[in-house]
N, C-alpha and C positions, 0 to 999 in steps of 0.2 A: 089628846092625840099624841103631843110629846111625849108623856112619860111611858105611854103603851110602846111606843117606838123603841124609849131607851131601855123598858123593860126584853122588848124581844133582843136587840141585840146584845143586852148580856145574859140571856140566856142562849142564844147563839154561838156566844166567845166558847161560854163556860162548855156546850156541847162537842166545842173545834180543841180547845184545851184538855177536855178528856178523852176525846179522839185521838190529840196526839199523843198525849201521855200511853197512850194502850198500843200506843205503833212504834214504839220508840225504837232510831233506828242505828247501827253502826256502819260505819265504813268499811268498804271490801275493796279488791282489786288488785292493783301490783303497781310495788315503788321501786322508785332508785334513789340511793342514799350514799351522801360522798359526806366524811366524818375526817377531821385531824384529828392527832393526838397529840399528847407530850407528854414526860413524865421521866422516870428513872430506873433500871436496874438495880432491885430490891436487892442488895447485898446478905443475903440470911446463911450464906454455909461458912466460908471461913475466912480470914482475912486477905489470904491471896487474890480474892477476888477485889480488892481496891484498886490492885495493879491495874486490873483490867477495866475498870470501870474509871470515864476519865471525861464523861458531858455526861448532860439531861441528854433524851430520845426523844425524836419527834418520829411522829409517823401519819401516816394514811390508810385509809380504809373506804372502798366501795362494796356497797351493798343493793341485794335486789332480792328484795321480800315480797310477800303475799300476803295479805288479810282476807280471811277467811269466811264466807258465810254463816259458818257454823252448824253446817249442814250435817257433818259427822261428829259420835260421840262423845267423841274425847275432846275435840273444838269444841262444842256446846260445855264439857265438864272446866277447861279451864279459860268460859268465858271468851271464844275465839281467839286466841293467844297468835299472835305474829308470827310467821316460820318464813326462812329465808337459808341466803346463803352471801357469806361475804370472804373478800379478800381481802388481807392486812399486808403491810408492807411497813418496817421500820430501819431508822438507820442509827446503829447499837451503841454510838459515840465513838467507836476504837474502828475504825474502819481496816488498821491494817490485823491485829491479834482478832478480833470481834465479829466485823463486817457487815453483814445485814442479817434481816429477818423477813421471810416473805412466807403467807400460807395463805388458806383456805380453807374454808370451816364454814357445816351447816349449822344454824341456829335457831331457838325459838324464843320470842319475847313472852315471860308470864306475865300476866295480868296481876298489880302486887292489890289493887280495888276487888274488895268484894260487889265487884259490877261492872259494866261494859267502859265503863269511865275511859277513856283515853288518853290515858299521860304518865303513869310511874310502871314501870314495867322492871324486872330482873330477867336480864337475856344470861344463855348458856351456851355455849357452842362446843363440837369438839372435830377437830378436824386434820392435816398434814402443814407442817412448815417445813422449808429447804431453805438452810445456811451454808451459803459459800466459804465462807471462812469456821475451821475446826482446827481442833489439836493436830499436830504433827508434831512428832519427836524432832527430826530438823531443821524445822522451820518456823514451828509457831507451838512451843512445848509448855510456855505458860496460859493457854486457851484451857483452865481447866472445867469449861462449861460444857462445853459439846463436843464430844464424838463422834457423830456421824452426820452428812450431811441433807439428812432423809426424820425428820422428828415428828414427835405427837404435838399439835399446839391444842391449847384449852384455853378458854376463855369466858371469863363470870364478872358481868357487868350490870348497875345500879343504872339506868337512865329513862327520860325525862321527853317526854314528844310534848309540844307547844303546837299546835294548828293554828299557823297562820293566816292560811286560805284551806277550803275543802282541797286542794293539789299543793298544797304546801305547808312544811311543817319544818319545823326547830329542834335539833336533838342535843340533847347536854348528857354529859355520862361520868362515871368514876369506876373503875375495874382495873381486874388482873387479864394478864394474858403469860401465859405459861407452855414454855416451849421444852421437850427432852424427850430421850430415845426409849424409855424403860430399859435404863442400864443391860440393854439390848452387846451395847458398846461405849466403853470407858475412855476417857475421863466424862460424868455426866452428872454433872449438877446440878445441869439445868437454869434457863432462861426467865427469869419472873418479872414480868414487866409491870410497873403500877402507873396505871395512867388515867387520865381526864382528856374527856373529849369534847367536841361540838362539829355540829354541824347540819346540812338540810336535806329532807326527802324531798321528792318531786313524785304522782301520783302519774301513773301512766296513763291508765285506766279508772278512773273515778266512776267509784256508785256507791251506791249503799243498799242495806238490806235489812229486813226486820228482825228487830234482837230473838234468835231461837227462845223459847220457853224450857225453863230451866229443868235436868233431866234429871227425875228423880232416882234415890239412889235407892236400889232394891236388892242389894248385895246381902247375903246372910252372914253379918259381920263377927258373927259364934262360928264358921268354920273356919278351921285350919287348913293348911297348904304345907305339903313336904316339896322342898328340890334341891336336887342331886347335881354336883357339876362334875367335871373331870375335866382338866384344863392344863397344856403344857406351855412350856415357854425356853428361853434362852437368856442367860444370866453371864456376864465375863469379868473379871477380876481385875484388881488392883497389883500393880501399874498400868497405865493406857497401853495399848498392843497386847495384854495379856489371855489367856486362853477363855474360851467360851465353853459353859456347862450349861448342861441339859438338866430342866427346872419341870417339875410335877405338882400339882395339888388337885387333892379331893376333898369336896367340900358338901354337907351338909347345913341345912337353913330349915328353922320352921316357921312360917309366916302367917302373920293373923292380919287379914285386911280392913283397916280403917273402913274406905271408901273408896271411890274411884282411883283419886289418885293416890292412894299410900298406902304401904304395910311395912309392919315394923316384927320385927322377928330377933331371934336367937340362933346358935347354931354351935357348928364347929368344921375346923378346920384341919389338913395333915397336908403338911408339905414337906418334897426330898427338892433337893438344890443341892446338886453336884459341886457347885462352887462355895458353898459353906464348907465342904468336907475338904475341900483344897487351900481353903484357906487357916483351917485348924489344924492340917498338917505343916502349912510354913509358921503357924504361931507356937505348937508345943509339939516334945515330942510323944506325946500320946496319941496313935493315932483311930478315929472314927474309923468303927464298923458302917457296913451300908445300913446296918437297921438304925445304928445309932445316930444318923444323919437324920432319921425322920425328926420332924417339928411336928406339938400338937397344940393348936392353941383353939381357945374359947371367943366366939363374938356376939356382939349386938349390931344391929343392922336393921338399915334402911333402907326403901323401895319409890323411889317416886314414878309411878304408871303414867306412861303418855300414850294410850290405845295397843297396840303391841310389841310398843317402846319403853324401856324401862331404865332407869337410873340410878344403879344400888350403890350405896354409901354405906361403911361397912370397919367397925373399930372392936381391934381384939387382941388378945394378950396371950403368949405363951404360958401351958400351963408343963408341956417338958419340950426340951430342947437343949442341946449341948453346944450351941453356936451363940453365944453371946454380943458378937462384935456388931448388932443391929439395936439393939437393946430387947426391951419382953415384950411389946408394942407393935404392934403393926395395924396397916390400914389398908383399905381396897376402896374405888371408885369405877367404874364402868358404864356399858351399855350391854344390854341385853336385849334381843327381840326374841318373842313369844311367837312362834313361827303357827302353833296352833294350843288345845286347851292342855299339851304335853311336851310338846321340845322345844329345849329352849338355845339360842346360841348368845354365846358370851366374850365381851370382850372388855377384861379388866387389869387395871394396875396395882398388884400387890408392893406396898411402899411401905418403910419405916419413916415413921414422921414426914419430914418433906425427902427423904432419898429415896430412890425410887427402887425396887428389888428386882420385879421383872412382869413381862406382861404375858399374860393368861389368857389361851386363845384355848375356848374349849366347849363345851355342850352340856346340857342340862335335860333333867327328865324333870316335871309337875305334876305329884300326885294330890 
């Protein structure tokens, strides 16, 4: 009679056990998350900036995210991925040349487990920072970081969730946070923050939900994809207070899609920047025609799809141009929303290495 007993109840377990295992489930709802920092102004453009840089940075950060059911596609494609929205605040060491740094910026944690696993995520944000203290010519003329007091902050960060209770968790992290105006307006450097953080969520709303079943990918990964942009911008010169030109590019891209989330592609590029042409008139006395101001350069490029949010990453090299003081090299980073299966709107930072050129506010067509 005993061993009949202990035979049904491990087959009992073993039934509760494979029941669980077929339900397995993830966390949803909505947190609040208060994160320190500390760290340093990454010194990478020239040596002037030692003057300015004069302590470590400490900072603060409140955040209030979402975890997701996974109800929609793209949540199911990258494994319910975190999306939220956070405020950073720092104080830059130089409080009188420097001052603070304060923004906000929405973000999504990915999933770096190929599974629901919850604990190593790569967050990305991009969002607005306002600095009280900027360049001024009579006042503060060695501030040769920022410009304006209105910037883009970006943020790419390594971090770590611990559950300590189903409503409480442990965050550890290491990232950039990068502040500047897309040489909108000069002097602009630009802010690069490197820092380590920690600190705890609190869950507001606690539940969980049963992991979505994984959505199979049925993309026809043999077709190709054309788009078209046309995108302007505002570019200003060297020295700070100097005049502002009117910036153009049309761009071609031909895109072969991996899978949900990626395509990688080839293309090309033509850009006119008024402020090249003004500035090869104060360096020689040969001076540019308007045709000869065009740039044409060659890229490779990347796409990362988050439903019809996208993330193009984008490296390419002049193949003619008469404006050398950038070098042959150039880069683009953006957003894009896919408004339907043809228009697309666009908002990107055309940069030489880390300087930034100018920012491209423009539309797209998807054939």
């Amino acid at each position: 009679m005993r061993n009949k007993f202990l035979i049904a109840l491990i087959i009992s377990c073993s039934f509760t056990s494979l029941s669980s295992n077929g339900q397995d489930s993830i966390r949803t709802g909505s947190w609040l998350s208060v994160n320190v920092h500390y760290g340093i102004i990454l010194p990478v453009y020239t040596e002037g900036m030692n003057v300015l840089i004069k302590a470590h940075v400490p900072g603060v950060e409140g955040d209030y995210l979402l975890k997701p059911a996974g109800t929609e596609q793209w949540q199911n494609t990258y494994r319910c991925a975190e999306t939220g929205i956070a405020f950073f605040y720092a104080w830059l060491g130089n409080p009188t040349q420097v001052g603070n740094e304060m923004g906000i910026y929405p973000f999504i944690n990915f999933h770096l487990q190929r599974s629901y696993h919850e604990e190593l995520y790569l967050r990305t944000g991009i969002g607005l920072a306002y600095l009280p203290v900027t360049f001024n010519q009579q006042t503060n003329h060695k501030d040769i970081l920022i410009g304006t007091h209105l910037n883009t902050m970006i943020n790419v960060r390594l971090t770590n969730h611990y559950y300590l209770t189903d409503k409480l968790r442990l965050e550890t992290g290491f990232g950039i946070t990068h502040c500047s105006n897309g040489s909108f307006k000069t002097p602009n450097l630009g802010i690069n923050l490197i820092t380590v953080n920690t600190g705890l969520s609190y869950c507001i709303d606690n539940s969980k939900a049963v992991c979505p079943k994984p959505v199979i990918d049925t993309i026809n990964h043999k077709t190709l994809s054309h788009e078209f942009f046309v995108a302007g911008g505002v570019s200003e010169t060297e020295p700070p207070g100097g005049k502002q030109f009117g910036a153009a590019t049309v761009s071609y891209t031909l895109y072969h899609t991996i899978n949900y989330k990626s395509k990688i592609g080839g293309g090309i590029d033509v850009f006119y920047n008024a402020a090249n042409q003004n500035q090869y008139w104060v360096d020689t006395i040969h001076h540019l025609s308007e045709l000869q101001n065009i740039q044409v350069g060659l890229k490779a490029a990347y796409e990362l799809v988050i439903g019809h949010l996208a993330m193009p990453m984008e490296l390419g090299g002049y193949v003619y141009t008469n404006s050398t003081g950038h070098g042959y090299e150039y880069n683009r980073i953006g957003l894009r929303y896919y408004t339907n299966h043809h228009f697309i709107i666009n908002v990107s930072l055309l940069a030489h290495f880390a300087s930034a050129d100018f920012v491209e506010w423009g539309i797209g067509y998807k054939l």
